[in-house]
C-alpha positions as CSV (number, residue, x, y, z in Angstrom):
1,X,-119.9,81.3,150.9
2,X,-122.0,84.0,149.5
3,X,-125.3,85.0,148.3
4,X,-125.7,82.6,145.1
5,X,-124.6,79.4,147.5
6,X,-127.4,80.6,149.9
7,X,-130.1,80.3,146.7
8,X,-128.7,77.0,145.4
9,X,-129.1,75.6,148.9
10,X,-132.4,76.5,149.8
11,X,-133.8,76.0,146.0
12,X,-134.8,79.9,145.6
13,X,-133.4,82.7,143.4
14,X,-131.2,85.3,144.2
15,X,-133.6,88.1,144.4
16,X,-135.8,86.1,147.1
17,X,-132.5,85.8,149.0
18,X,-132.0,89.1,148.5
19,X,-135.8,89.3,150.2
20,X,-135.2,87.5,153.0
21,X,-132.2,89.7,154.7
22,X,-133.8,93.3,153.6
23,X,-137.0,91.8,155.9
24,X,-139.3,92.2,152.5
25,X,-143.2,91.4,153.2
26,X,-143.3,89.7,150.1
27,X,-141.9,86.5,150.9
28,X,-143.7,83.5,152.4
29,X,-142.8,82.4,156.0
30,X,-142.1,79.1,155.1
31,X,-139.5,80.5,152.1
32,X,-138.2,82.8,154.6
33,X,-137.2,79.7,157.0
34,X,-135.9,77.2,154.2
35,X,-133.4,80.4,153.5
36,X,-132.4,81.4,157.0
37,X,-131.8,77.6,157.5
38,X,-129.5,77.6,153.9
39,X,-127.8,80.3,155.2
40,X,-126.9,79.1,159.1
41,X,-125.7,75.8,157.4
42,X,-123.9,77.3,154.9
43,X,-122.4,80.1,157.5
44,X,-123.6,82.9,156.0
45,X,-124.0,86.3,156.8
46,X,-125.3,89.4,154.8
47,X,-122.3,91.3,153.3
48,X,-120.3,93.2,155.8
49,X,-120.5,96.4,153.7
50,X,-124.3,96.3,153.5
51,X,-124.9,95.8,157.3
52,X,-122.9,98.9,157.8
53,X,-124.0,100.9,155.4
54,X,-127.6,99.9,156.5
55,X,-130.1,102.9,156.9
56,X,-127.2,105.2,155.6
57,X,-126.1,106.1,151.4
58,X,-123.9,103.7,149.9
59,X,-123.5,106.2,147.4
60,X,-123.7,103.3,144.7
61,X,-125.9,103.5,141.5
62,X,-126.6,100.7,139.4
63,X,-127.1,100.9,135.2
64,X,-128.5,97.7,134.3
65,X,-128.4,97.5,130.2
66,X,-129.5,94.4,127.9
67,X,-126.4,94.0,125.7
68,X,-123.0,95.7,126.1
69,X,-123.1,94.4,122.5
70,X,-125.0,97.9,121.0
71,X,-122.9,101.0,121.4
72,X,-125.4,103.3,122.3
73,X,-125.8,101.7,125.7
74,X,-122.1,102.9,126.3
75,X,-122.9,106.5,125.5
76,X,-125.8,106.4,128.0
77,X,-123.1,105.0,130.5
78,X,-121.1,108.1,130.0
79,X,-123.7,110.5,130.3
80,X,-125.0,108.8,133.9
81,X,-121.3,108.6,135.0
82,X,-120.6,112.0,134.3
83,X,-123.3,113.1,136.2
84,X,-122.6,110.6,138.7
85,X,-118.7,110.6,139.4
86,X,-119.5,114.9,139.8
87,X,-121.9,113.9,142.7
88,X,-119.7,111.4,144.1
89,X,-121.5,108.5,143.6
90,X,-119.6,105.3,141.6
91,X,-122.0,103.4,139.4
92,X,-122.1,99.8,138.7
93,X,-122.9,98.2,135.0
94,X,-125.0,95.3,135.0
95,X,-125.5,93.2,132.0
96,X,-128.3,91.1,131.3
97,X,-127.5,89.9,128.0
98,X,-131.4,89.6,127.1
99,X,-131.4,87.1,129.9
100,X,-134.3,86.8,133.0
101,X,-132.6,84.8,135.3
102,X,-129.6,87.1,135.0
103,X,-131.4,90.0,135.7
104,X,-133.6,88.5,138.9
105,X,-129.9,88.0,140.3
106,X,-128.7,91.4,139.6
107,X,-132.2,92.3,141.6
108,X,-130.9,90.3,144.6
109,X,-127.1,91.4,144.4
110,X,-127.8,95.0,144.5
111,X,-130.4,94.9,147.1
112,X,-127.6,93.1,149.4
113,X,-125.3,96.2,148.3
114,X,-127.2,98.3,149.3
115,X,-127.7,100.8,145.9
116,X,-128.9,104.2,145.9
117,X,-131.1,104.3,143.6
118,X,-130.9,102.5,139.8
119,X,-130.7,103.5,136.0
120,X,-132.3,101.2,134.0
121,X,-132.3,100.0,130.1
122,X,-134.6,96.3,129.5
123,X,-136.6,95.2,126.8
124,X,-140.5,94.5,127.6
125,X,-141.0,91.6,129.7
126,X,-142.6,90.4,132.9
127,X,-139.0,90.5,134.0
128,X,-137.9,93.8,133.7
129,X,-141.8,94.6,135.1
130,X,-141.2,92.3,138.3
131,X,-137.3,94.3,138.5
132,X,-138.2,97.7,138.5
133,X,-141.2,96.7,140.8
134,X,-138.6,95.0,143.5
135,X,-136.6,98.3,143.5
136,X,-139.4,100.5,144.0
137,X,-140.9,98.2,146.9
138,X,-137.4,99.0,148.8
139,X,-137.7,102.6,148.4
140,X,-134.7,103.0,145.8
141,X,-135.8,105.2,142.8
142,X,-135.9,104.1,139.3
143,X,-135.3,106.2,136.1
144,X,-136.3,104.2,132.9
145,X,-134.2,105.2,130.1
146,X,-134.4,103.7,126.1
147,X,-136.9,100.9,127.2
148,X,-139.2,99.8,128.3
149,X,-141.4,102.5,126.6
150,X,-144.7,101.0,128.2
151,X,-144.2,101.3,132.1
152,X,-145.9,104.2,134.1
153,X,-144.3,103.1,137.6
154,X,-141.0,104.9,137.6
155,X,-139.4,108.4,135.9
156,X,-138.5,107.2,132.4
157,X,-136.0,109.5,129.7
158,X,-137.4,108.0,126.5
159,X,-136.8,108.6,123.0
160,X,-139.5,109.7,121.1
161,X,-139.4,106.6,118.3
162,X,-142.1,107.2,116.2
163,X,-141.9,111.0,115.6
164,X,-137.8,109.9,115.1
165,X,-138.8,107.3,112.6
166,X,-141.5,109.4,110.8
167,X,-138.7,111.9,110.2
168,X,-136.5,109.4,108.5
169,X,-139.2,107.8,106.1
170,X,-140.2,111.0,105.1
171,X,-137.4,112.4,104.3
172,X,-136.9,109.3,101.9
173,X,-140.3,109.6,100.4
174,X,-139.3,113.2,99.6
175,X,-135.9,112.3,98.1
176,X,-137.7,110.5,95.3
177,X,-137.6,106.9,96.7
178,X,-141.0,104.6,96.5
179,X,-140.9,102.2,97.4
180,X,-139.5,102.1,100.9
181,X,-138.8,99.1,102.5
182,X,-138.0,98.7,106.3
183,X,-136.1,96.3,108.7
184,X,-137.0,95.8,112.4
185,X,-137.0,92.9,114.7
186,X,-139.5,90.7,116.5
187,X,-141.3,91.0,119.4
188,X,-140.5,94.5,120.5
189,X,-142.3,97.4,121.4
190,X,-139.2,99.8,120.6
191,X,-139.6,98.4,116.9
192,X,-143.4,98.9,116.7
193,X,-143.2,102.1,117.5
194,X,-140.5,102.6,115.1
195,X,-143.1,100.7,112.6
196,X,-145.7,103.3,113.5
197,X,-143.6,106.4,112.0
198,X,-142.9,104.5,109.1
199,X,-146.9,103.7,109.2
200,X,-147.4,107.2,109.7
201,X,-145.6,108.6,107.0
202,X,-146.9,107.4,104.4
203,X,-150.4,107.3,105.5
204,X,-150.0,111.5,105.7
205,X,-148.1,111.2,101.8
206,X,-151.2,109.4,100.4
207,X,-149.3,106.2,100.1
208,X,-150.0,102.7,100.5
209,X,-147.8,100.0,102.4
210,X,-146.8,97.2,100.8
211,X,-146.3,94.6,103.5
212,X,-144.2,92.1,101.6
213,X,-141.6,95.1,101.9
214,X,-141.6,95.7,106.2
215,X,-139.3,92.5,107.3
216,X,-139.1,91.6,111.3
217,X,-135.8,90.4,112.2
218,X,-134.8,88.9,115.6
219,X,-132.5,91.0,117.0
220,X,-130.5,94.3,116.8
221,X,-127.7,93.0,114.8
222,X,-125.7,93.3,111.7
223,X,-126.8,89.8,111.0
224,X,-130.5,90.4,111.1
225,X,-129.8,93.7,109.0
226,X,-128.0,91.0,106.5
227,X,-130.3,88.6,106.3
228,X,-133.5,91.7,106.1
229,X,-131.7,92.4,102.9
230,X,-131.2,89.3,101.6
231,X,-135.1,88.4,102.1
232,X,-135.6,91.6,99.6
233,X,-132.9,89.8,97.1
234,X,-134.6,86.5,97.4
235,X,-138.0,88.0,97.2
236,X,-136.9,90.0,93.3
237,X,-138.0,93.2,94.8
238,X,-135.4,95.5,96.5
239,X,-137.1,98.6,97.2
240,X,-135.8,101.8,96.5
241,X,-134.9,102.9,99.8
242,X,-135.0,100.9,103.1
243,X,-135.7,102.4,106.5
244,X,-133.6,100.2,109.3
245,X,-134.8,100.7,112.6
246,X,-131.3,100.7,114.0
247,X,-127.4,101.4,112.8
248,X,-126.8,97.9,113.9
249,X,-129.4,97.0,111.4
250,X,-128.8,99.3,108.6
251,X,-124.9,98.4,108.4
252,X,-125.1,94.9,108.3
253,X,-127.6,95.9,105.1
254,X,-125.2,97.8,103.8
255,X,-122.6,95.0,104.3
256,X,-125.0,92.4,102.6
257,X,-125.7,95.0,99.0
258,X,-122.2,95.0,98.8
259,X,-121.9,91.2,98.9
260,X,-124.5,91.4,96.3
261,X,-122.9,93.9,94.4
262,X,-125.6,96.6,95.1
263,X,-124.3,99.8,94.6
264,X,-125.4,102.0,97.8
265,X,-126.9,104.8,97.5
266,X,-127.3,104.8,93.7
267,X,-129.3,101.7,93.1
268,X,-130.8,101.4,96.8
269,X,-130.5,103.8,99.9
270,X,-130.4,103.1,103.6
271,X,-131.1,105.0,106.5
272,X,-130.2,103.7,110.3
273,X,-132.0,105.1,113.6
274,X,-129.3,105.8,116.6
275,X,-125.9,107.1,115.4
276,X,-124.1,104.9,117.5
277,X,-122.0,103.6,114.7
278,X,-123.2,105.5,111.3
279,X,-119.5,107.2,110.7
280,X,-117.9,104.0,110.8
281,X,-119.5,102.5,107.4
282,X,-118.9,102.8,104.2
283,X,-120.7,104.9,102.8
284,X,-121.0,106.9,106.1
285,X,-124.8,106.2,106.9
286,X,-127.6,108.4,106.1
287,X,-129.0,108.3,110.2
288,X,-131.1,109.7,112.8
289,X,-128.9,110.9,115.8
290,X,-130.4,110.1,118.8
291,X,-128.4,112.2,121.8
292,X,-127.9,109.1,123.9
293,X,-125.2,110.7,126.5
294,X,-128.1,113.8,127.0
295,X,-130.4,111.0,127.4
296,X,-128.2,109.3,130.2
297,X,-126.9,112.7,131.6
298,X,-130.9,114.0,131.7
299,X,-131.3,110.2,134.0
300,X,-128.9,110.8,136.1
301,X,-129.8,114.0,137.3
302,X,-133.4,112.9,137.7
303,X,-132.1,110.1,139.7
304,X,-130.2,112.4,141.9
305,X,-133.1,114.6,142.8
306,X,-135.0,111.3,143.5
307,X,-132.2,110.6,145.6
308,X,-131.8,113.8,147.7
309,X,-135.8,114.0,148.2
310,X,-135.6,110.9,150.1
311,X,-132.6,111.7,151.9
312,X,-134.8,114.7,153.2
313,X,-137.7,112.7,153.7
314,X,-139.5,115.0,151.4
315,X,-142.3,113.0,149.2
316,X,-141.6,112.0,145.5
317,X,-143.8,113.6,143.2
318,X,-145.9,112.6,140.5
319,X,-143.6,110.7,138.2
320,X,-141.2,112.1,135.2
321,X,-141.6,111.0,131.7
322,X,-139.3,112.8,129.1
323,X,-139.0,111.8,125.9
324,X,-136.3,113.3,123.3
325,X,-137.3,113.6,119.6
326,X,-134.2,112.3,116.8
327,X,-132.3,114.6,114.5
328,X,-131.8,113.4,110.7
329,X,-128.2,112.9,109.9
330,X,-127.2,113.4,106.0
331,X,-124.1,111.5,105.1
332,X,-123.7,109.3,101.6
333,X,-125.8,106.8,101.8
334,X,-129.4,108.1,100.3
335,X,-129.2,109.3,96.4
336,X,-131.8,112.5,96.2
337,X,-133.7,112.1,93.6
338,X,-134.9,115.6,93.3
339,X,-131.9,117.3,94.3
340,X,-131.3,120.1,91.2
């Protein structure tokens, strides 16, 4: 019997579990008995490693990413295990697949392991908000990295998405293309700041935004980058240029002009955000690089020195916010207008 059986039993997640055996103030005496009770029924006692590693390192980290769908989440692995595996810690991937309950059991499974201290990659929610919080209440450190963009509790490594994105549009604009079109996705904050550069460029160009041409999509895919592209097909007006707000996007775009027999870049240009994938298409994909294993390694080592200044007993100071600024990447898939 384990952790999960405990929860089922006494009708409570795994994170309040989780709560119970770390002695959190948080929960409710009456929700403290019902679990103690689940658990002498059900046998159970708190992992074996955890009790002995109590009060000492486990020398664990945990990187807790949304999808292991998007490829850029595996370079910020790399960088963070780099880091890590030099230090001798080993770090633990947790996948949340966009999914709360997932990630409220993650909460629970790596309090009871007792982690040193946790990476972390979410998109905006009251979930991630309630996760990070959790972690920070049992004196592990947190080091935000990607998203989410809008929390001021922990260290965050961010990229900077709107300066990134206004360096894309522009360079567009200045290649000759008007319109530009963009592709994003619902419901994030990642994407509206994305949306802002876009904004931002053309405000500073003198040039109006036609909203019929900025299409939300939901979710990073190659599907949603097809179906943004079709909308512009349906719709009779394919822009001159579209700005997607990631690879993922921008290839399945590129996928869905060559279904339609659009010839990329010489009757409509794409640019991606990320380079996580750009090489791989055909044509190779106009892109902004974003250094995602600097932007895991840069975590990592943040997270260390969180880390040792606990060990030490020292205080942590005021927190960390970083944020790394994207790098255009020229390949085939924009047609310069003004090139001689």
């Amino acid at each position: 019997m384990g952790i999960r059986e405990v929860a089922s039993r006494a009708g409570v997640s795994i994170a309040t579990v989780s709560a119970v055996f770390n002695r959190r103030e948080s929960v409710s005496e009456s929700v403290r008995k019902r679990v103690l009770e689940a658990a002498r029924e059900l046998d159970y006692t708190p992992n074996r490693f955890a009790r002995v590693l109590r009060g000492k390192s486990s020398h664990l980290v945990a990187y807790i990413v949304p999808t292991v769908s998007n490829p850029l989440f595996s370079h910020v692995l790399r960088g963070i295990e780099d880091v890590m595996s030099a230090n001798e810690y080993s770090v633990i991937l947790c996948n949340t697949d966009f999914d709360c309950k997932r990630l409220s059991d993650y909460v629970g499974i790596l309090g009871e392991l007792r982690i040193d201290g946790l990476i972390i990659s979410a998109d905006h929610s009251s979930a991630t908000r309630q996760a990070i919080d959790a972690f920070l209440k049992d004196n592990i450190p947190v080091v935000i990295t990607c998203a989410p963009t809008d929390l001021t509790s922990a260290d965050a490594v961010l990229v900077n998405d709107e300066m990134s994105a206004y360096i894309a549009v522009r360079y567009l604009i200045e290649s000759g293309h008007f319109p530009v079109g963009a592709i994003g996705v619902t419901d994030s904050l990642t994407a509206q700041r994305r949306l802002g550069g876009y904004l931002r460029a053309h405000k500073e160009l003198g040039l109006a935004v036609d909203e019929n041409l900025v299409h939300m999509e939901h979710g990073w895919t190659q599907a949603s980058g097809r179906s943004g592209l079709q909308r512009f097909i349906d719709s009779g007006h394919v822009p001159s240029a579209i700005f997607a707000f990631s690879d993922l996007l921008a290839i399945g775009a590129l996928k869905q002009a060559l279904a339609a027999k659009i010839d990329v870049p010489n009757e409509l240009s794409i640019v991606g955000f990320d380079d996580s994938v750009a090489e791989l298409s055909q044509p190779e994909l106009t892109t902004v690089r974003i250094p995602y294993y600097d932007l895991g390694e840069l975590a990592a080592k943040i997270l260390l020195g969180r880390m040792r200044q606990l060990k030490r007993g020292l205080p942590l100071k005021r927190r960390v916010r970083r944020e790394i600024e994207g790098v255009l990447e020229i390949r085939d898939s924009v047609r310069n207008h003004r090139a001689p």
